[in-house]
C-alpha positions in Angstrom: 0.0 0.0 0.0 1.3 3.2 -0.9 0.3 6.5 1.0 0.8 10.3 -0.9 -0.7 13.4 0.8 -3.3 14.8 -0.9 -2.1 18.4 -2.1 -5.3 18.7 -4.3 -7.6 19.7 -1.4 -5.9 22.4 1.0 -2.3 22.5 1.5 -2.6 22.3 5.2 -4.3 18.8 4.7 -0.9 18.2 2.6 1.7 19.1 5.2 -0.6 17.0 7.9 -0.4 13.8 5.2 3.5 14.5 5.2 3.9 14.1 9.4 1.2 11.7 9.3 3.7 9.5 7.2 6.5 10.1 9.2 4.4 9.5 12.2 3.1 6.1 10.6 7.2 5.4 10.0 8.1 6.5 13.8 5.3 3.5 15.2 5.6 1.1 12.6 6.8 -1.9 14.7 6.2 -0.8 18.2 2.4 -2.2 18.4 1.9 -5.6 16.8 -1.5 -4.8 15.7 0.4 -1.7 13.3 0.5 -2.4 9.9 4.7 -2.4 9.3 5.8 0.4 7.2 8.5 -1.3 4.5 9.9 2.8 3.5 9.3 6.4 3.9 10.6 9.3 1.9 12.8 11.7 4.1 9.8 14.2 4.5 6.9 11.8 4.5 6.6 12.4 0.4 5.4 8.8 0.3 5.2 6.1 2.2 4.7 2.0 1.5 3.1 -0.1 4.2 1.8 -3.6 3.9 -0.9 -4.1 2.2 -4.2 -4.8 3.6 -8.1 -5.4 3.0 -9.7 -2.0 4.7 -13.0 -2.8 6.6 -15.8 -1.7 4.9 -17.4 1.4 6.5 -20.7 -1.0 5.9 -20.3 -2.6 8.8 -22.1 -2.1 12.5 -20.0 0.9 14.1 -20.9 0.0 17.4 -20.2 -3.7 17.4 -17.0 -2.8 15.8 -15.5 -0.2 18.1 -16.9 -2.5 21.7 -14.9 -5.4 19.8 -11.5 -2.5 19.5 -13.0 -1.9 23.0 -13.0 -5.4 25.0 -9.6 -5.9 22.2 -7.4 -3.1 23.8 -8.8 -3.5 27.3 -5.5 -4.3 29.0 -2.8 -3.0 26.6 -1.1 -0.2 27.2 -1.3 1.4 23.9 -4.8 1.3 24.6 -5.4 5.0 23.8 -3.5 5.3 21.0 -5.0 1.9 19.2 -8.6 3.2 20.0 -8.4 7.2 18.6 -9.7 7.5 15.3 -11.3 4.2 15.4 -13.5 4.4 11.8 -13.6 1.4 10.5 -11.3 2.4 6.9 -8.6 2.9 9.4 -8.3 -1.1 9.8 -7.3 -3.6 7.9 -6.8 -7.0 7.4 -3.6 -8.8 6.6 -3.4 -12.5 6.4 -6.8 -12.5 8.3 -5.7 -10.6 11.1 -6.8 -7.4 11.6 -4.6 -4.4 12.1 -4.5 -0.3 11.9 -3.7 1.0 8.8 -3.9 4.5 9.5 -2.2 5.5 12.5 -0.5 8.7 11.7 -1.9 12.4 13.7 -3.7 14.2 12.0 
């Protein structure tokens, strides 16, 4: 999966894509449910990170954040795996599912 900021919207939402890559790049690897980031361009240009099936935005919002819920109960990245918890920022790989979008914005 690659990630590019979007410069066609606002430029702001542009320089947010660019740390949100090199956010993405600082956590890759220090949560096992992260999707691992393979490279990122010095300034967060682009970014390649495993690629994954997104969950549908279809699905039932609140059976899916009380399963991230009773999921991150006890672990102590608890907070950070549970902001932004829309379903497109999830993913599966090999049938496990992980967060595909974990960069600040």
């Amino acid at each position: 999966m690659v990630k590019i900021p979007n410069l066609l919207v606002q430029y702001d939402h542009f320089l947010y894509g660019l740390l949100a890559n090199l956010q993405e790049k600082n956590m890759s690897g220090k949560h096992k449910d992260l999707a691992k980031v393979f490279y990122c361009s010095r300034f967060g240009i682009f970014l390649i990170m495993e690629k994954a099936e997104v969950v549908s935005n279809d699905i039932d919002i609140g059976e899916f954040c009380d399963s991230l819920t009773d999921k991150y109960r006890d672990d102590k990245l608890k907070e950070f795996m549970w902001s932004d918890w829309k379903p497109s920022n999830w993913g599966y790989i090999r049938g496990k599912l992980v967060k595909i979008d974990y960069g600040d914005k």
